[in-house]
C-alpha positions in Angstrom: 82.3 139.7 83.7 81.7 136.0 84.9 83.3 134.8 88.3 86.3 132.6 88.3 85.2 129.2 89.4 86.2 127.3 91.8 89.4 125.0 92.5 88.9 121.7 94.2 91.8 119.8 95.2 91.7 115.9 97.2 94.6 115.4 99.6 96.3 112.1 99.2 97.3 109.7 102.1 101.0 109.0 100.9 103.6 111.8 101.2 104.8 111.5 97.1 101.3 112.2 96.5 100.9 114.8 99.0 103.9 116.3 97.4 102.2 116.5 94.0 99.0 117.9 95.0 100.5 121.0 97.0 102.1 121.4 94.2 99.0 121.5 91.6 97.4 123.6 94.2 100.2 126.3 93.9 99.8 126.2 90.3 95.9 126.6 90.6 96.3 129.8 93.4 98.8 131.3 91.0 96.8 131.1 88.2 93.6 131.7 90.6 95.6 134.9 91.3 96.6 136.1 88.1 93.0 135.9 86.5 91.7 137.9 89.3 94.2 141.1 89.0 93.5 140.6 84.9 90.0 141.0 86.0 90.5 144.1 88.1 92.5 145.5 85.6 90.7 145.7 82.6 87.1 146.2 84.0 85.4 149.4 82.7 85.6 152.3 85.7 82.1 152.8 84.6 80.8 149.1 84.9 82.7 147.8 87.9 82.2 144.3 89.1 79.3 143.8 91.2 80.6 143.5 95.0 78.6 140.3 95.5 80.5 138.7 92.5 83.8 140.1 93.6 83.1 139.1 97.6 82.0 135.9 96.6 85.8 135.3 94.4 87.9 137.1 97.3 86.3 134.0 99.2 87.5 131.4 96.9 90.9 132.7 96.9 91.1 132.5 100.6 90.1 129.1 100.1 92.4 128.1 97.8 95.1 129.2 100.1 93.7 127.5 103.0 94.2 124.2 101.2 97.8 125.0 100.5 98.4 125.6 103.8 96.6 122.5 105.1 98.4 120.1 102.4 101.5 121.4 103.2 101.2 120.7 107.0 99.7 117.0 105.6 102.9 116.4 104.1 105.0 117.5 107.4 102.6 115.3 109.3 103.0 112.3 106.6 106.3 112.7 107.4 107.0 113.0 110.6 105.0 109.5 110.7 107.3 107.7 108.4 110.4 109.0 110.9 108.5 107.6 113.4 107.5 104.6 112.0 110.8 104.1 110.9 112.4 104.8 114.4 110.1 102.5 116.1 111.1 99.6 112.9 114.8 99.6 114.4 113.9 98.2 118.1 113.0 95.1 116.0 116.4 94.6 115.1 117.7 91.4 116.4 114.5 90.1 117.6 112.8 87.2 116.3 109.9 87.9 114.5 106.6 86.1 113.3 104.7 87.7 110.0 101.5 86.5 108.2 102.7 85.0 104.4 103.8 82.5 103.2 107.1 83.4 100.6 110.5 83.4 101.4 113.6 84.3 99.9 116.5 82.3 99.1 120.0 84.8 99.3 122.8 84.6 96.1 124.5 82.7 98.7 122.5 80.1 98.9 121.0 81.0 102.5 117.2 81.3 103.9 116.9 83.5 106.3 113.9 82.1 108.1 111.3 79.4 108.6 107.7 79.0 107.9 105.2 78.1 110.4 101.9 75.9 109.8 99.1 75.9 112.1 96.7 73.0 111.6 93.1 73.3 114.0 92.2 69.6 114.0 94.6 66.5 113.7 95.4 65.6 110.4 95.5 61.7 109.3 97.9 63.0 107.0 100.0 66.7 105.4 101.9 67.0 102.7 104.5 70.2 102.2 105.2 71.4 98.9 107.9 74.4 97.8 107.0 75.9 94.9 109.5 78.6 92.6 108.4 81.7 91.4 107.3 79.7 88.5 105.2 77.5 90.6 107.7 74.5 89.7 108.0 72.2 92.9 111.8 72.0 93.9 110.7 70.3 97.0 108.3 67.9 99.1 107.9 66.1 102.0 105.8 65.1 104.2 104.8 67.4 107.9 103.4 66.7 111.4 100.2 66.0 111.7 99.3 66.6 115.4 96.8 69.7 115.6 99.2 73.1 116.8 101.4 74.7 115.3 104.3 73.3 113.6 107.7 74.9 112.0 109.6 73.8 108.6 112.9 75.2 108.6 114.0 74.7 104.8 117.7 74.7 104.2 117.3 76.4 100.3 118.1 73.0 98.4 116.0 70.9 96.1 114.6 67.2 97.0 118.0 66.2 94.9 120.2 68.4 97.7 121.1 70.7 95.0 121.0 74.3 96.5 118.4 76.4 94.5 118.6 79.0 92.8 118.3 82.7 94.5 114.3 83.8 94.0 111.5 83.7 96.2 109.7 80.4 97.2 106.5 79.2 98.3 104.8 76.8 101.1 101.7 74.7 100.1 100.4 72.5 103.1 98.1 70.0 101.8 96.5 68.4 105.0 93.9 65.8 105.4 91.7 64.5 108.1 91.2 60.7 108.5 87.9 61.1 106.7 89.8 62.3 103.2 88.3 66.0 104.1 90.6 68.8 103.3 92.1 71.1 106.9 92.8 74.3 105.9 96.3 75.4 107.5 97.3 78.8 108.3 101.0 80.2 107.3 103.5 82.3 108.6 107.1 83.2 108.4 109.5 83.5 111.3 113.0 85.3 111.3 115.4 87.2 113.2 115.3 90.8 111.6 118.8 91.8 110.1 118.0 95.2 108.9 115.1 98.0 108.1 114.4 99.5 105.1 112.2 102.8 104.2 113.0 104.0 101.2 110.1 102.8 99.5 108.2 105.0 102.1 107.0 102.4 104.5 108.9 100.3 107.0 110.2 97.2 105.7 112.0 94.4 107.8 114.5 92.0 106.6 114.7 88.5 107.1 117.7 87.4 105.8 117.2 87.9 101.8 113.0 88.3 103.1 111.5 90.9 103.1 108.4 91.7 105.3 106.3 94.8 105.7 106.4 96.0 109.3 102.7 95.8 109.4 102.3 91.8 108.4 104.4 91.2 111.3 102.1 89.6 114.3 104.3 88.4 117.1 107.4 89.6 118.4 109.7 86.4 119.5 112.0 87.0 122.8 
């Protein structure tokens, strides 16, 4: 009678995932299981299986419960880190924060919750700033410091008409130039106080007002 092969499972890093592979792996062992008694069952008494085959499927069975053991204390560790990570997310509330990107969010009432930041490395001889909409439609432009540094816009969520936009996310474009027409690349961030801390999507999540900003894009911690 031919050996039962094999099961090979691959752990995932998320705990959903983690969730679902224990899972097939219990599935497997049962079924691992349940072929194996068949087996013993219904071999002839005067052709039993050869011990090497059957030593050599006792061995795969313990190894198929070794990886159920080892997912399931994956997922305990997975998520005991999300607690953590999460724990460690609420000291940020009320503390000003700095995070790479450059989106944010206008509220349903009109507000933004924080301000972008543009860093320029050489002095400009001139910088242009754009806000885009989701639909990359400009509700807004003017123009920015030029001195090299960094430099904030703090936008109050209304058009170049003063009408207040609608609620969406929005964009910065910094178009800078030096006084010889070359283009100076600017780097972006966003800056907020954080008014709450969300997990539920399984990874820490700050907000900004109506922004929202993954706890690991965040790069400076403002007094």
């Amino acid at each position: 009678m031919s050996a039962i092969s094999s099961v090979t499972t691959t752990s995932s890093t998320s705990s959903s995932s983690s969730s679902s592979s224990a899972s097939g792996i219990s599935a497997n062992y049962e079924m691992f299981l349940s072929l194996l008694c068949t087996q013993l069952e219904n071999q002839s008494p005067l052709d039993p299986m050869d011990a090497q085959t059957f030593t050599s499927q006792l061995v795969q069975y313990a190894g198929v419960e070794q990886q159920i053991q080892v997912n399931d204390k994956l997922e305990s560790v997975l998520s005991k880190l999300d607690s953590f990570s999460f724990s460690s997310g609420v000291g940020y509330l009320g503390h000003a924060v700095e995070a790479s990107g450059d989106t944010l969010s206008v509220g349903s009432d009109g507000s933004v919750g924080g301000s972008w930041k543009y860093t320029l490395p050489s002095e400009a001889s001139s910088v242009t700033l754009t806000v885009t909409n989701s639909d990359g439609a400009v509700v807004w432009s003017g123009s920015g410091e030029t001195a090299s540094g960094s430099h904030t816009l703090t936008w109050d969520g209304k058009d170049a008409n003063g009408y207040a936009v609608a609620a969406g996310d929005y964009t910065l474009t910094v178009a800078a130039k030096s006084s010889s027409g070359s283009t100076i690349t600017a780097s972006k961030s966003i800056t907020g106080t954080v008014t709450g801390v969300d997990s539920s999507s399984g990874s820490t999540v700050f907000e900004i007002g109506a922004t929202e900003v993954s706890m690991s894009d965040v790069t400076r911690l403002v007094a």
